[in-house]
C-alpha positions in Angstrom: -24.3 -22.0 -11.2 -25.2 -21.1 -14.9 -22.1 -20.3 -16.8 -23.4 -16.6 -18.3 -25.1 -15.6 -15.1 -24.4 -12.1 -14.6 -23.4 -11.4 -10.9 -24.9 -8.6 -9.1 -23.2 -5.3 -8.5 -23.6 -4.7 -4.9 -24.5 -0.7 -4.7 -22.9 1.1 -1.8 -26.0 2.7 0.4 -27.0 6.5 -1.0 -25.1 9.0 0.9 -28.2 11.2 2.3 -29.0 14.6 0.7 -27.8 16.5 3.9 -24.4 15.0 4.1 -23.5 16.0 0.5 -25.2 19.5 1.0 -22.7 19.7 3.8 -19.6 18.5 2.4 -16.9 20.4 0.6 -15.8 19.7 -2.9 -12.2 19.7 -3.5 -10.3 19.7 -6.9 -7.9 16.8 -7.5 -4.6 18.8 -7.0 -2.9 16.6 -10.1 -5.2 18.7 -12.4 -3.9 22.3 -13.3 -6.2 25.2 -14.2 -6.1 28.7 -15.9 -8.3 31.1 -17.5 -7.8 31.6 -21.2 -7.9 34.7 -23.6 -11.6 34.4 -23.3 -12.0 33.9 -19.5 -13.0 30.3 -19.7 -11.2 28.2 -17.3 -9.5 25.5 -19.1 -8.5 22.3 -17.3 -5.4 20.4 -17.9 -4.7 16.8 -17.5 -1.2 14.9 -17.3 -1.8 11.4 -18.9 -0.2 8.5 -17.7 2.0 6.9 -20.8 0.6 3.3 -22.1 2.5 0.6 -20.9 2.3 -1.6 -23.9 3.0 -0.2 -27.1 0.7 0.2 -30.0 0.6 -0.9 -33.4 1.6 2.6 -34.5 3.1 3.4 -30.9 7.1 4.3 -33.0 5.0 6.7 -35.6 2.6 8.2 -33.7 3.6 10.3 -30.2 1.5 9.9 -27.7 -0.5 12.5 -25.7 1.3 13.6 -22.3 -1.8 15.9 -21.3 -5.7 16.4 -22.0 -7.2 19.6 -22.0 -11.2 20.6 -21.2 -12.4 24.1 -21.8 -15.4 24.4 -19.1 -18.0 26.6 -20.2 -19.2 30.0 -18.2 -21.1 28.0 -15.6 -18.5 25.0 -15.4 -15.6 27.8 -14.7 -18.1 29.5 -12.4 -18.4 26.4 -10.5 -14.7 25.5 -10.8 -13.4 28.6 -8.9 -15.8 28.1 -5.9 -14.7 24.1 -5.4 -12.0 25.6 -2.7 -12.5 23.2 -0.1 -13.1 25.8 2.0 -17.1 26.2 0.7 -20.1 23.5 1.0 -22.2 22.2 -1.5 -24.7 24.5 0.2 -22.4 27.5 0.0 -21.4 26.9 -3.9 -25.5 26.4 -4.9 -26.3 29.4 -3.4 -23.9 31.5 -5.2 -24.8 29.4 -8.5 -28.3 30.3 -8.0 -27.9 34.1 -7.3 -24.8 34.3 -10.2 -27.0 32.9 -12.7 -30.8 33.7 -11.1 -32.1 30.3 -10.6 -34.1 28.8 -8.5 -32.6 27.1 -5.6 -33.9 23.6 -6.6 -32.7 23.9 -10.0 -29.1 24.9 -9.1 -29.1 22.0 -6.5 -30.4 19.7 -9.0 -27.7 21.1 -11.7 -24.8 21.4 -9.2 -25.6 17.9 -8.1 -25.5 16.3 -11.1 -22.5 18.2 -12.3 -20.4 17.3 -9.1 -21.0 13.5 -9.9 -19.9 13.8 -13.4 -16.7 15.4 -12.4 -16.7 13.4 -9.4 -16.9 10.1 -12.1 -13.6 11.6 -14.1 -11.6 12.4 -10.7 -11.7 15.7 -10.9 -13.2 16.4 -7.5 -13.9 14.1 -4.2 -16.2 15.5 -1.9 -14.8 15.5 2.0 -17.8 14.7 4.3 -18.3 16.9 7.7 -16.5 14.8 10.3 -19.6 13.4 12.4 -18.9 16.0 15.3 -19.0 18.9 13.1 -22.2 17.6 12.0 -24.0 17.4 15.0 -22.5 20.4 16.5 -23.9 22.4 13.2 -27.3 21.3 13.5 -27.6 21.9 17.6 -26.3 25.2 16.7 -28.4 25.7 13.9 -25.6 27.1 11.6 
């Protein structure tokens, strides 16, 4: 085995477009909200404290919390991630809210989701395989 061979990531299987559509995004309940002066929802982070000191560690104090300002559409979306409402359910009030088509608030929602999915801001709870079936039989 070469020395500088780069070893192959192995990719979990895509998770189909339908589960996702039917799955409900949750916000991580370590991360506190509220709307500003403004109305923009601003996010608020507690950071965990380094566990080795820095070179400037004794002059510097170090952050306890982060804080992201969403914008109109990001606080939009924020409000709706209940746990309570699909992806379905949350593009189709993006897309009336903001009059877009369908596709594009799937395709916007979508890729928004994974980018606060890749911070841990929100997990997605997939429909329990009974629930699944049962929805599509009834055609709900």
């Amino acid at each position: 085995m070469p020395l500088f061979k780069r070893s192959r990531k192995v990719e979990p299987p895509p998770i189909p477009l339908e589960v996702i559509l039917a799955s409900k995004p949750i916000r991580n309940p370590t991360v506190t909200w509220e709307k500003n002066e403004k109305g923009e929802v601003v996010l608020t982070i507690k950071l965990e404290p380094s566990s080795k000191p820095g070179l400037f560690s004794g002059f510097v104090k170090e952050p306890t919390e982060r804080k992201i300002v969403l914008d109109q559409v990001g606080g939009f979306v924020w409000e709706l991630l209940d746990g309570e409402k699909t992806v379905n359910n949350v593009i189709e009030h993006v897309a009336k809210q903001f009059k877009l088509h369908r596709r594009e608030a799937q395709t916007s929602l979508l890729a928004y989701l994974q980018m606060l999915s890749e911070r841990g801001l929100v997990a997605l709870i997939a429909p329990s395989p009974s629930t699944e079936h049962t929805s599509s039989q009834t055609g709900s």
